[in-house]
Every structure is written in structure tokens, then in C-alpha cells.
Backbone as a ProteinNet text record, in pm:
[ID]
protein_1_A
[PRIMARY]
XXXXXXXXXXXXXXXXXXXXXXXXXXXXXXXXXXXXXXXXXXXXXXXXXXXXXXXXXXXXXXXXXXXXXXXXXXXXXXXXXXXXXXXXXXXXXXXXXXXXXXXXXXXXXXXXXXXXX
[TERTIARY]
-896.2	-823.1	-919.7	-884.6	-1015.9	-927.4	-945.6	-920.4	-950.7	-842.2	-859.9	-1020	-1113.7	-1199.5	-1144.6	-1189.2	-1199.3	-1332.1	-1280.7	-1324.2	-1423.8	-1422.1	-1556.1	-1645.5	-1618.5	-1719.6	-1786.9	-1665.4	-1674.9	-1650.3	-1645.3	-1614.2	-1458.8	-1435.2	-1317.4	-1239.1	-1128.6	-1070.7	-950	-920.5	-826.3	-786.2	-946	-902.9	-935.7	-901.8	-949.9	-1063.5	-1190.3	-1317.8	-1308.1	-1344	-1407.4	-1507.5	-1648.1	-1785.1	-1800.1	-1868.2	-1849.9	-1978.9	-2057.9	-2127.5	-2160	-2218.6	-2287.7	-2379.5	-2377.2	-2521.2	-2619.9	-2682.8	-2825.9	-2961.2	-3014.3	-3139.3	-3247	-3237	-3377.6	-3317.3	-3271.6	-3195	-3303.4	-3385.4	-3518.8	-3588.7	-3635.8	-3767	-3846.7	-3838	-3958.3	-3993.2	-3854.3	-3902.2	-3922.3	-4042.4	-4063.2	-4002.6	-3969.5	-3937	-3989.2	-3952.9	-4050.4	-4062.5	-3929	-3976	-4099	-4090.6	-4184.2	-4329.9	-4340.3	-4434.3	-4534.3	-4483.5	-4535.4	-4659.8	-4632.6	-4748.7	-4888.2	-4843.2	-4957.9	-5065.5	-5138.8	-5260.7	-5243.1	-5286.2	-5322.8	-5341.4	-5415.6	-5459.6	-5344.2	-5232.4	-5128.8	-5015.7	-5013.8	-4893.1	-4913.3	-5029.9	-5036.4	-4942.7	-4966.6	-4913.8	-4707.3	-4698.9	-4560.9	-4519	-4539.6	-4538.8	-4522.2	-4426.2	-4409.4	-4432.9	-4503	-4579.1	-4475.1	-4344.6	-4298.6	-4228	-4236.5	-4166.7	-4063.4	-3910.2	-3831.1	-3790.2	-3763.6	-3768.2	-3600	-3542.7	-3415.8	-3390	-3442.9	-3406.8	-3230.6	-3167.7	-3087.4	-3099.1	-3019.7	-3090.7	-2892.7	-2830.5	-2733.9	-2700.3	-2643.7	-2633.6	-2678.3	-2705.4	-2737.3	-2628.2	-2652.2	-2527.5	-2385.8	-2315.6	-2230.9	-2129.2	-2060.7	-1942.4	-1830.5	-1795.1	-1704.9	-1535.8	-1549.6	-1437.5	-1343	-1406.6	-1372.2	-1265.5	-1137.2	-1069.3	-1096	-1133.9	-1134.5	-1257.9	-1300.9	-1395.5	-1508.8	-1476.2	-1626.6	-1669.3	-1569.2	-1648.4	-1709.8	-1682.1	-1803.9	-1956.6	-2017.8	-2128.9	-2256.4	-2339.2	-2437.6	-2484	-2451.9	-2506.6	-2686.1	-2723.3	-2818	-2965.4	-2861.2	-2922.3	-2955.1	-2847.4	-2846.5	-2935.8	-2956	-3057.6	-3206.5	-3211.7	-3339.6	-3376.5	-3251.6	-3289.5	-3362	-3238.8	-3267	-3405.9	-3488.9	-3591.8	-3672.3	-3675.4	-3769.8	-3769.7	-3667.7	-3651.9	-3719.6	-3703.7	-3790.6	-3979.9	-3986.9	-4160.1	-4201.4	-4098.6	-4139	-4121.2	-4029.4	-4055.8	-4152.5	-4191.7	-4272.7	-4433	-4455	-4577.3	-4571	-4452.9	-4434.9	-4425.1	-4368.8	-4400	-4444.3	-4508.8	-4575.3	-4513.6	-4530.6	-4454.8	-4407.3	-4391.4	-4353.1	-4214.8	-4157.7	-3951	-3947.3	-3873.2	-3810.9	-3711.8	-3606.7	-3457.4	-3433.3	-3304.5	-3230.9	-3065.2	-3025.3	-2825.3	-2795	-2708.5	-2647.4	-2508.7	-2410.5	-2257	-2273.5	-2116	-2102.3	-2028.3	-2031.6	-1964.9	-2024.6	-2024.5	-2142.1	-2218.8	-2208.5	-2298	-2432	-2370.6	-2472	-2536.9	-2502.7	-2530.7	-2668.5	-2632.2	-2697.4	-2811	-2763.1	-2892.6	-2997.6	-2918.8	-3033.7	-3132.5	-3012.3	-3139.9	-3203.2	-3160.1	-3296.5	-3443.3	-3394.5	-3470.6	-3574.8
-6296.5	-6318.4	-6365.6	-6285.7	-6350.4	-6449.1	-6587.4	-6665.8	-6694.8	-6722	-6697	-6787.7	-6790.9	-6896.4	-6925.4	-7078.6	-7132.4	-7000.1	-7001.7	-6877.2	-6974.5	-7080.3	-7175.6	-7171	-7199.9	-7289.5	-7204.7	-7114.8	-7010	-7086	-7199.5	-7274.3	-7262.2	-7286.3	-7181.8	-7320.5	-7341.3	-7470.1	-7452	-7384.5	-7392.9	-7522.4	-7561.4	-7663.1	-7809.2	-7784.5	-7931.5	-7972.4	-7869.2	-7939.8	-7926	-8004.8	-7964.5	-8025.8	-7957	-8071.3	-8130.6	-8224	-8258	-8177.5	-8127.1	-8002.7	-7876.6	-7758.2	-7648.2	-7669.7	-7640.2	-7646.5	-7644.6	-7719.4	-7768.9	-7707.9	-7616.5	-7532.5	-7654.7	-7744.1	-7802.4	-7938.5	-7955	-8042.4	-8153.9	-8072.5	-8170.8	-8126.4	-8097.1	-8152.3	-8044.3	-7923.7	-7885.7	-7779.9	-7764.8	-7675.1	-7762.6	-7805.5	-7870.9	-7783.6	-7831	-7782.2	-7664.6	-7607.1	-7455.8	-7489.5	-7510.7	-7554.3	-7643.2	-7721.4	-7869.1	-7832.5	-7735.7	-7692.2	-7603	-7580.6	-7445.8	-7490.3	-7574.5	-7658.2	-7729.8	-7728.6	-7860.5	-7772.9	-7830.9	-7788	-7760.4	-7656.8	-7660	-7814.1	-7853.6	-7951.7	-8121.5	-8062.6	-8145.3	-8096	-7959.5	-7894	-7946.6	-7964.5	-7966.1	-8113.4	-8223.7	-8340.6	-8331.3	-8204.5	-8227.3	-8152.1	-8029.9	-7930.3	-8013.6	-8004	-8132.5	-8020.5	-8067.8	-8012.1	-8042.6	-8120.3	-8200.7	-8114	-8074.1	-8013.4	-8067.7	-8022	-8124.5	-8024.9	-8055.9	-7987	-8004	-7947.6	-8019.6	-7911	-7978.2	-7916.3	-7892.9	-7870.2	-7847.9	-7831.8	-7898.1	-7908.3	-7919.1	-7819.2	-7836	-7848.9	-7981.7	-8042.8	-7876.8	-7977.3	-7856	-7837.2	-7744.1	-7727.1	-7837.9	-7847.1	-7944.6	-7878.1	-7982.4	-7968.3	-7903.6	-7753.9	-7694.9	-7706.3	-7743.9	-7764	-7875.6	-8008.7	-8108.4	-8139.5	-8141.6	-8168.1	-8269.5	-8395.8	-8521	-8529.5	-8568	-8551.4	-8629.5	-8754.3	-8847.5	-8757.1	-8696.5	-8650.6	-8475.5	-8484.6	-8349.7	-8365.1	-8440.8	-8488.6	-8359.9	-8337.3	-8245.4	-8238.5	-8091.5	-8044.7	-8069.2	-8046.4	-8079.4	-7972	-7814.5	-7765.3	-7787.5	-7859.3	-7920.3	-8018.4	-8137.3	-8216	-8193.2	-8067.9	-7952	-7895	-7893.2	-7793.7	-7918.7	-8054.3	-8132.6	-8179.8	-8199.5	-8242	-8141	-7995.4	-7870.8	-7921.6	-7884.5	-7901.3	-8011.1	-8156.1	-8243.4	-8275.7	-8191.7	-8183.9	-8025.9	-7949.4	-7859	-7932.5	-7979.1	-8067.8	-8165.6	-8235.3	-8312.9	-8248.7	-8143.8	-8007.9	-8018.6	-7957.9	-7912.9	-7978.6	-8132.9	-8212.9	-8341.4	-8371.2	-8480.7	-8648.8	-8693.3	-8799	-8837.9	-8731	-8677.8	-8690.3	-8740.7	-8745.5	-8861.2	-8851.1	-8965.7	-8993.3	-8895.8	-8961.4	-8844.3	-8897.1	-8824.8	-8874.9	-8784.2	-8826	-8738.9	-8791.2	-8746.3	-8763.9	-8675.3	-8666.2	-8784.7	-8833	-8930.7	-8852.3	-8749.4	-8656.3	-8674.5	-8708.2	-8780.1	-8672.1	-8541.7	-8453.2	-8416.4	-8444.7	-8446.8	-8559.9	-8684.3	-8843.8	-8816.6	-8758	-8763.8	-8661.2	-8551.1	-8506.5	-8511.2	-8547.7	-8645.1	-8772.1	-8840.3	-8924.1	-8875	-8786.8	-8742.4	-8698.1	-8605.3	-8577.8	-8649.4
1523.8	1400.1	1292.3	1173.1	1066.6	999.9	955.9	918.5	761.5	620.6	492.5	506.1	406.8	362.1	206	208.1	85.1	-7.4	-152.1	-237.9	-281.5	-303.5	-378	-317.3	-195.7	-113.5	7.8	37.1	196.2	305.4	316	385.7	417.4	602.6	644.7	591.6	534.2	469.9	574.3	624.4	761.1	843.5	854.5	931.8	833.5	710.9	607	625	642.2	601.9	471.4	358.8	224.1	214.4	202.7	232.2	25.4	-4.8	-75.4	-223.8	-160.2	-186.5	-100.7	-157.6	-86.1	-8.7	105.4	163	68	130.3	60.9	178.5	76.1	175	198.8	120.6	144	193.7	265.7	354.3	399	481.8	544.9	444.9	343.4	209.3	283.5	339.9	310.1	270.4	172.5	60.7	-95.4	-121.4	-285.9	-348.6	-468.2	-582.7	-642	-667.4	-736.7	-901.6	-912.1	-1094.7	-1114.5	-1044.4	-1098.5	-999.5	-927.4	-900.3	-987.6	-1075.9	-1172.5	-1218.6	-1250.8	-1341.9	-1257.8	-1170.9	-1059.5	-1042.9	-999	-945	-805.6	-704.7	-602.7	-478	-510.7	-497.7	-470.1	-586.3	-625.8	-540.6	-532.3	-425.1	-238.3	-254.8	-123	-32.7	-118.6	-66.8	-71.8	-142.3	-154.4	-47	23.4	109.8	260.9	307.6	417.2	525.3	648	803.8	875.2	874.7	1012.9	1089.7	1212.7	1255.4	1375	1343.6	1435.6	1566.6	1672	1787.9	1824.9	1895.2	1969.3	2079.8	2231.1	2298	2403.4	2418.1	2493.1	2660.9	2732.7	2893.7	2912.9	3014.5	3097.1	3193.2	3246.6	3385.3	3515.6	3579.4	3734.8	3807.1	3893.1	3971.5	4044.4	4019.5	4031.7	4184.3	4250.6	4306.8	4226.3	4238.5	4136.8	4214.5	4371.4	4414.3	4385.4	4339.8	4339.3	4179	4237.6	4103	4054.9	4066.5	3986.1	3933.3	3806	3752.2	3808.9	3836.6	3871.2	3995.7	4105.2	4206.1	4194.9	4061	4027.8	4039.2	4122.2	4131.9	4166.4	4133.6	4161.9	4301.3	4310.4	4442.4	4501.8	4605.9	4609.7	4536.5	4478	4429.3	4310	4243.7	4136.2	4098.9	4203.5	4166.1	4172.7	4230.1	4275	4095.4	4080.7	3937	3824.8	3827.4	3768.2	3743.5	3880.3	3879.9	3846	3855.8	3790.5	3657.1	3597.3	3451.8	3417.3	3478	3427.3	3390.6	3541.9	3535	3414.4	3385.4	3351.4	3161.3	3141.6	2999.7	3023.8	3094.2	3073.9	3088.4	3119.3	3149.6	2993	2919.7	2814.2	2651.9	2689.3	2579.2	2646.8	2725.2	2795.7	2751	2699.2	2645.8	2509.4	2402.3	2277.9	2285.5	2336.7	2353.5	2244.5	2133.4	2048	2104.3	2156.8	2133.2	2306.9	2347.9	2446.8	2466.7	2455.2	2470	2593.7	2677.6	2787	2791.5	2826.8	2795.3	2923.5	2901.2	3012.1	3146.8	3134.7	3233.2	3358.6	3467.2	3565.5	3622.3	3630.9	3640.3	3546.3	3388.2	3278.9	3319.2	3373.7	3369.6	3462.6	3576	3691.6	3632.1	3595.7	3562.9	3432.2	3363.7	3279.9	3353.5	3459	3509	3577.2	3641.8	3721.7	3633.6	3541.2	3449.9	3373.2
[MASK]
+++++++++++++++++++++++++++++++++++++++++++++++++++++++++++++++++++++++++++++++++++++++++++++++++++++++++++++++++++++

């Protein structure tokens, strides 16, 4: 089903988002200004031109108990904690100790395999 959009914004207003502006392309700064660039020197562009680059990886729990109706005893199989621990040495191969931040659902399969991780 295609759903009307708001005509201003494009934004699907269906469900009462109205953001309070348009997306904004330069969100993270690292596009400078082009107007106020015109004029600078080389030299002057360079400090405004931002390098940072942000990463966000995604990792989904390992194999779990899919028989088990109650949620806490969805606990990861033992293949699961097999996977868990791959994935871990293979990020840590891959960004060695470069991790700022990590969130884990409280779902105890995500739980478990984040800690393992």
C-alpha cells in the first residue's frame, strides 16, 4: 500500500512525524560551506574539511533455543555461543581496541552474546 506523504516535507505524516526541519545534508559537518569557501585560500579550506570517520557496526545474537516459548529460556545454543565467540575475535582482528560505545538488547540471547563477545 503506498501511503499519502506530507507535500512540504515528503515526510510520510501518516504516522504524525513532523520533523521540525528538512533533512540537513551536512548533519555531521563534513560538508563546509561552499559559499564561504569561495574566497579562502587553499590552505584555509583545509582546516574546515573534517577527516572523522564514524563506523557502526551491527552484530545479531547467535543461534538461540527456537523451541522454547518463554523468553528468558531462549538462551543460545551451543552453536550459538561458537558463533558468538568467532565474531568476537574476528572484530577484535578487525578493530583491535578502537570500540567507543556498545548496546545490547536485553533479550538474553542478544545479552549473552554480546557478552561473550
Amino acid at each position: 500500500k503506498i501511503r499519502p506523504k506530507n507535500e512540504s516535507s515528503g515526510i510520510n505524516a501518516e504516522y504524525g512525524y513532523h520533523p521540525s526541519k528538512l533533512w540537513d545534508d551536512n548533519w555531521d559537518f563534513m560538508k563546509p560551506d561552499k559559499e564561504a569557501m569561495k574566497n579562502m585560500s587553499d590552505e584555509e579550506k583545509v582546516g574546515l574539511i573534517s577527516t572523522a570517520v564514524r563506523n557502526i557496526y551491527l552484530v545479531r545474537h547467535g543461534q538461540y533455543e527456537i523451541e522454547e516459548t518463554e523468553d528468558h529460556k531462549r538462551i543460545l545454543t551451543e552453536l550459538g555461543r561458537e558463533q558468538a565467540e568467532i565474531t568476537g575475535e574476528r572484530i577484535k582482528a578487525v578493530l583491535g581496541e578502537k570500540i567507543s560505545h556498545v548496546y545490547i538488547s536485553t533479550k538474553p540471547r542478544a545479552m549473552e552474546t554480546g557478552h561473550i563477545i
